[in-house]
C-alpha positions in Angstrom: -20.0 33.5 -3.7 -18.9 30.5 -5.5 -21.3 28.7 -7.0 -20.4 25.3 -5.5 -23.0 22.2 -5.5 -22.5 19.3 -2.8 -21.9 17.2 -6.0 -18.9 19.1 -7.2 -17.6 18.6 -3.7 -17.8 15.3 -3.3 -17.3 14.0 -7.5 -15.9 16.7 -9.2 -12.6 18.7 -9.5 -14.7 22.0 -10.2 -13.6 23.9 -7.6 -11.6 26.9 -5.9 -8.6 26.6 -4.9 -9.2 26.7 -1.2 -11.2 23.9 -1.4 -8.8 21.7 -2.7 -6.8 18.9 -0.9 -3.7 20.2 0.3 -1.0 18.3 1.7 -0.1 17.9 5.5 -3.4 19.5 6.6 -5.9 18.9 8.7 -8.0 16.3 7.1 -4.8 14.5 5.9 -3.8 14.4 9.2 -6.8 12.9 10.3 -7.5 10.0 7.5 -3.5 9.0 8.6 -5.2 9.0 12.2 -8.5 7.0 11.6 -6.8 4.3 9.2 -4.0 3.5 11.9 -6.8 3.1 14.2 -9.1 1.3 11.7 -5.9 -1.1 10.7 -4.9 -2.0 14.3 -8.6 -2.7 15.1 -9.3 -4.4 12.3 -6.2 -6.7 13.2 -6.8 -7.7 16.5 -10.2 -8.5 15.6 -9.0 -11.0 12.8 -6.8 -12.1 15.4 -10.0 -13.2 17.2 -12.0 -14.9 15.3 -12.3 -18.3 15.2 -10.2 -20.0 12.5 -13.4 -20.7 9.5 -14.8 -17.2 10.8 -11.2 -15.9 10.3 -10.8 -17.5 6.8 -13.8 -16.3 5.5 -12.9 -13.1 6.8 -9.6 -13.4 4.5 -11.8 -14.3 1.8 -13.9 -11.2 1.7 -10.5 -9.1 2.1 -8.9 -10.8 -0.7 -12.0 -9.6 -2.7 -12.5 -6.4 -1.1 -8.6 -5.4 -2.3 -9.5 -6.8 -5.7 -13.1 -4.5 -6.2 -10.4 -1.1 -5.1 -8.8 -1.5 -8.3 -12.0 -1.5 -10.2 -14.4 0.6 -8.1 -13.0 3.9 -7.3 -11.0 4.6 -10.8 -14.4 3.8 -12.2 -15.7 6.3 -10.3 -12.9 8.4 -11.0 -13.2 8.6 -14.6 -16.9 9.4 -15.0 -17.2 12.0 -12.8 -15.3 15.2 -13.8 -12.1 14.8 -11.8 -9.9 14.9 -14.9 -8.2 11.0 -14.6 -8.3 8.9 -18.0 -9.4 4.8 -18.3 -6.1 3.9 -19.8 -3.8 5.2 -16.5 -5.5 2.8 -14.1 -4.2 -0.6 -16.1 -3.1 -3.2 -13.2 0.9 -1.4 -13.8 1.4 0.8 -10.6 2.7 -0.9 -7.7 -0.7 -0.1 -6.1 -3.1 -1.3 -9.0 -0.7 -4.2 -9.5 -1.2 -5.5 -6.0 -5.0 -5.4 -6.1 -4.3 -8.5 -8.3 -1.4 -9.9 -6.5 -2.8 -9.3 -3.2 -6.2 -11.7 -3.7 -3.9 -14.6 -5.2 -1.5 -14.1 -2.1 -4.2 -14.3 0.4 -6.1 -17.2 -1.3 -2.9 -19.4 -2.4 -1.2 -18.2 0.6 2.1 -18.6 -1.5 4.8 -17.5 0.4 6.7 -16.1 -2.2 3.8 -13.6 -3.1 2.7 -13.0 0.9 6.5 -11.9 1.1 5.9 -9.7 -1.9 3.1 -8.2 -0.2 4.5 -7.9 2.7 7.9 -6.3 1.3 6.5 -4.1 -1.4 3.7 -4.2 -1.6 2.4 -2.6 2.3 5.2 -0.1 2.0 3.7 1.4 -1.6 0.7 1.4 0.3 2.3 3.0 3.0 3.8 5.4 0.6 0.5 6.4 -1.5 -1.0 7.4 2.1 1.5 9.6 3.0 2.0 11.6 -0.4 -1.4 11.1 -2.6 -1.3 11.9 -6.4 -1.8 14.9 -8.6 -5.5 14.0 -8.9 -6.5 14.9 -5.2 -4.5 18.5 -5.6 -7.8 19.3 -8.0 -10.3 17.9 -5.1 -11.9 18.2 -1.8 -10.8 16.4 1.0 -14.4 15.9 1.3 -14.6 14.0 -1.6 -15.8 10.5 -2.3 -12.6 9.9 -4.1 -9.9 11.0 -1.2 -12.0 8.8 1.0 -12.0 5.3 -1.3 -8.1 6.5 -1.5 -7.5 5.7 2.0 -10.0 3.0 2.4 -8.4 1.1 -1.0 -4.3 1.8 0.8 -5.6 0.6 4.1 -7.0 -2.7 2.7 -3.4 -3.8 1.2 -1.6 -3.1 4.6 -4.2 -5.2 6.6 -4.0 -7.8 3.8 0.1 -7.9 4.1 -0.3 -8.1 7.8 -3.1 -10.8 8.1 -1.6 -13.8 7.3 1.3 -12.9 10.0 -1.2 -12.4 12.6 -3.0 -15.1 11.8 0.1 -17.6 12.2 0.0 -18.8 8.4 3.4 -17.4 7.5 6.1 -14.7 8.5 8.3 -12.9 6.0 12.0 -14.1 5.2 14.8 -12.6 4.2 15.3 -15.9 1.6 12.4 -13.8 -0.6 14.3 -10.6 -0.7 15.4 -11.2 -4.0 12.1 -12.3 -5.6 10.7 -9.8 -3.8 12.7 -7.2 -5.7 12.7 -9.3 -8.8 8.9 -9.0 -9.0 8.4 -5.3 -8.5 11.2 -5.2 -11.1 9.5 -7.0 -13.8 6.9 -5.3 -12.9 8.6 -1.7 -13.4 10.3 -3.1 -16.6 6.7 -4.0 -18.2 5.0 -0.7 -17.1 8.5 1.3 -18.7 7.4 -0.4 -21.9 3.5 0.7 -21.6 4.2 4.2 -20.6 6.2 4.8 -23.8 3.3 3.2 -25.9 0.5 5.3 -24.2 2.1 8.3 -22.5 1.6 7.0 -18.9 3.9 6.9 -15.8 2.9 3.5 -14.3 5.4 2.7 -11.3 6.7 6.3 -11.9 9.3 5.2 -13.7 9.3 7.4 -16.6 9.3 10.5 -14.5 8.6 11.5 -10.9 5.1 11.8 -9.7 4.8 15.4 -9.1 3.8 16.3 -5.6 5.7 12.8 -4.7 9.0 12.4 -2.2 10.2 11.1 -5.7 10.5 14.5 -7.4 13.2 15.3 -4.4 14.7 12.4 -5.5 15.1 13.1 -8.8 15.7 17.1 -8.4 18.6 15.6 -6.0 20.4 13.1 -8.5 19.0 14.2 -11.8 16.8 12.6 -14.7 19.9 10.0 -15.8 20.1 8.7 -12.2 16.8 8.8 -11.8 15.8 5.1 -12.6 19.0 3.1 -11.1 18.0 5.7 -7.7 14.5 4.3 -8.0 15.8 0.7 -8.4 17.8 1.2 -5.0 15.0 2.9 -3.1 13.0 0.0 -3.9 15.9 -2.5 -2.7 16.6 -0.3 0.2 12.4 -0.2 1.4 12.7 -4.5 0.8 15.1 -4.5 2.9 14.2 -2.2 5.6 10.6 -4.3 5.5 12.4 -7.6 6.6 15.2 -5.8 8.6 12.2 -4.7 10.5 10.8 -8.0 10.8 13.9 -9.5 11.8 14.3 -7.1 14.7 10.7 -7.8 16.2 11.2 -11.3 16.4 14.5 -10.6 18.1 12.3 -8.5 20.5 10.1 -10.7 20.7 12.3 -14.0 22.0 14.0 -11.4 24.2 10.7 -10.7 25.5 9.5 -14.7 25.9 12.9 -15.2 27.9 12.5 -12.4 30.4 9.2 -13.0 31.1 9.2 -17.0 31.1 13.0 -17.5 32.0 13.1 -20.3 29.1 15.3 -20.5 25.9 13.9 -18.6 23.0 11.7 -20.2 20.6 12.8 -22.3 17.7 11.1 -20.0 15.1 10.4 -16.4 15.2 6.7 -16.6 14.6 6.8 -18.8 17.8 7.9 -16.2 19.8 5.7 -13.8 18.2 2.8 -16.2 19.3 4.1 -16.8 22.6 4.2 -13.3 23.0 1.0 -12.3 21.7 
């Protein structure tokens, strides 16, 4: 028998292999489950709330997306699970948005509530789907996996918010700043990774365990970067294409059911439709 406490299980990476996190199975799975459900419901319910009950609502999500930067890396890198202070600087597209994200929600600056919307939700997206190396060495009983999914469902609810809350809609006018902030973004974090030995944004070399290391396997380490680049550009875009088409849907949807002309703006017919 392996000599296995409750706190290795939950804190530490001090276990055997088939104890570990494994990709695609049944607890993965399920988180994927629970957070749509938790997302959705969280959503509507923001969607419900009276408008001060609403923006103090926004408020406590701004600073909840802030406190999953700090929290669980914290947590990370005093209990044994193997993860170092200096690889959780505010450099990944994830870490960088649990700065971004707060300023977004509380400025409600449409150039960074595109960002966040664009980038942002889909990196979010993206660190659901395909978790790092550090949750290969735990349980997916662990106190880490779960603040994972808790700290990537937070940014997608933030990106959505402010759409279903009628503040703003994304627009394809902030594709290029959208890019051009995940860029600089990329460009610093190159710089740190060579000073410190990191891979902030991945751009130094695929994440193992990552779609990314298909990627690079498929095109080869001096395409890697410019591949990454139009991944990027090619996510933006598929973000706002999206967009685009559900507010198409959506005035389709206010004609046939109304018999009127479409709305002037597509967040009209969104909240005609809603």
């Amino acid at each position: 028998m392996d000599d296995i406490s409750p706190f290795d299980i939950l804190l530490t990476q001090n276990l055997p292999v088939y104890q570990r996190w494994v990709w695609g199975d049944t607890a993965h799975w399920l988180y994927l489950a629970v957070g749509l459900a938790v997302i959705v419901g969280v959503l509507i319910w923001l969607r419900r709330l009276p408008e001060p009950t609403a923006n103090r609502a926004i408020v406590w999500l701004a600073v909840a997306n802030f406190l999953v930067w700090i929290v669980p890396p914290a947590l990370q890198c005093v209990t044994d699970t193997g993860e170092r202070w200096i690889d959780h600087l505010p450099l990944h597209l994830c870490t960088s948005s649990a700065v971004i994200i707060p300023i977004a929600l509380m400025t409600r600056a449409p150039l960074l509530l595109n960002y966040c919307y664009g980038l942002a939700m889909p990196g979010a997206v993206a660190a659901l789907l395909f978790p790092g190396e550090v949750f290969r060495r735990l349980s997916d009983l662990s106190i880490h996996y779960f603040f994972h999914n808790v700290g990537h469902w937070l940014p997608i609810i933030a990106a959505i918010a402010p759409i279903v809350l009628g503040w703003w809609h994304p627009s394809w006018r902030y594709f290029p700043s959208t890019f051009g902030i995940g860029l600089a973004i990329g460009t610093i974090a190159y710089g740190a990774n060579k000073l410190i030995g990191s891979n902030y944004f991945f751009v130094n070399w695929p994440e193992r365990g990552t779609i990314l290391e298909g990627f690079a396997d498929l095109f080869g380490p001096a395409w890697y970067l410019p591949v990454l680049g139009a991944i990027g550009a090619l996510v933006i875009a598929a973000m706002f294409g999206l967009w685009s088409l559900i507010g198409q849907l959506a005035r389709l949807s206010d004609v046939l059911k109304r018999g009127s002309t479409p709305p002037p703006t597509v967040g009209g017919a969104l909240a005609k439709a809603a």
